[in-house]
C-alpha positions as MATLAB code, in Angstrom:
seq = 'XXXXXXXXXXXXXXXXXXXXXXXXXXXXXXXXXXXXXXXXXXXX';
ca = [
    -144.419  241.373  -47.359;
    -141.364  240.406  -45.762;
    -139.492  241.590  -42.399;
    -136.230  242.279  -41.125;
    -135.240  240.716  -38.367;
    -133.795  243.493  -36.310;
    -132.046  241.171  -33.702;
    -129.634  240.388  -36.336;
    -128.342  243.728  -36.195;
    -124.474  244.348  -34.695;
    -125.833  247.359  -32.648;
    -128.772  245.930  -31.388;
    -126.904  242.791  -29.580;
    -124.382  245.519  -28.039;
    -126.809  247.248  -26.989;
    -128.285  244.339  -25.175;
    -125.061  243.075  -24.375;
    -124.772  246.978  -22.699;
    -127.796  246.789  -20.889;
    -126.556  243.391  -19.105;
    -123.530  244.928  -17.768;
    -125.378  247.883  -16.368;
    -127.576  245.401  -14.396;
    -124.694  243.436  -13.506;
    -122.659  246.557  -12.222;
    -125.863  247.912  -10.606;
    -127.294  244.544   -9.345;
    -125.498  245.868   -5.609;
    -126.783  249.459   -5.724;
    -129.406  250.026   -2.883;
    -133.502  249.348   -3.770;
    -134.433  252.916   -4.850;
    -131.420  253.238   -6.839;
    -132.517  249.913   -8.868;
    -136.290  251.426   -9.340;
    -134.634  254.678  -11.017;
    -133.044  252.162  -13.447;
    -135.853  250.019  -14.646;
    -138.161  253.171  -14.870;
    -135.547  254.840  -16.787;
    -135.008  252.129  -19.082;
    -138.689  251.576  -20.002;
    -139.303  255.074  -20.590;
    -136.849  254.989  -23.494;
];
């Protein structure tokens, strides 16, 4: 059987490349705000 290797994929690295900026833009927001973030994100 063989398997794709989905990090190849054009969305999938701007979509990573997206989720770096929002930390980068967000990396100043107070504590709480930065909680709401990560539990957001790994609810997904």
């Amino acid at each position: 059987m063989s398997y794709f290797n989905f990090e190849k994929l054009v969305v999938w690295q701007e979509a990573r490349e997206l989720v770096k900026e929002i930390y980068r833009i967000t990396a100043n927001f107070p504590r709480e705000v930065k909680i709401l973030r990560n539990v957001s994100y790994v609810n997904r």
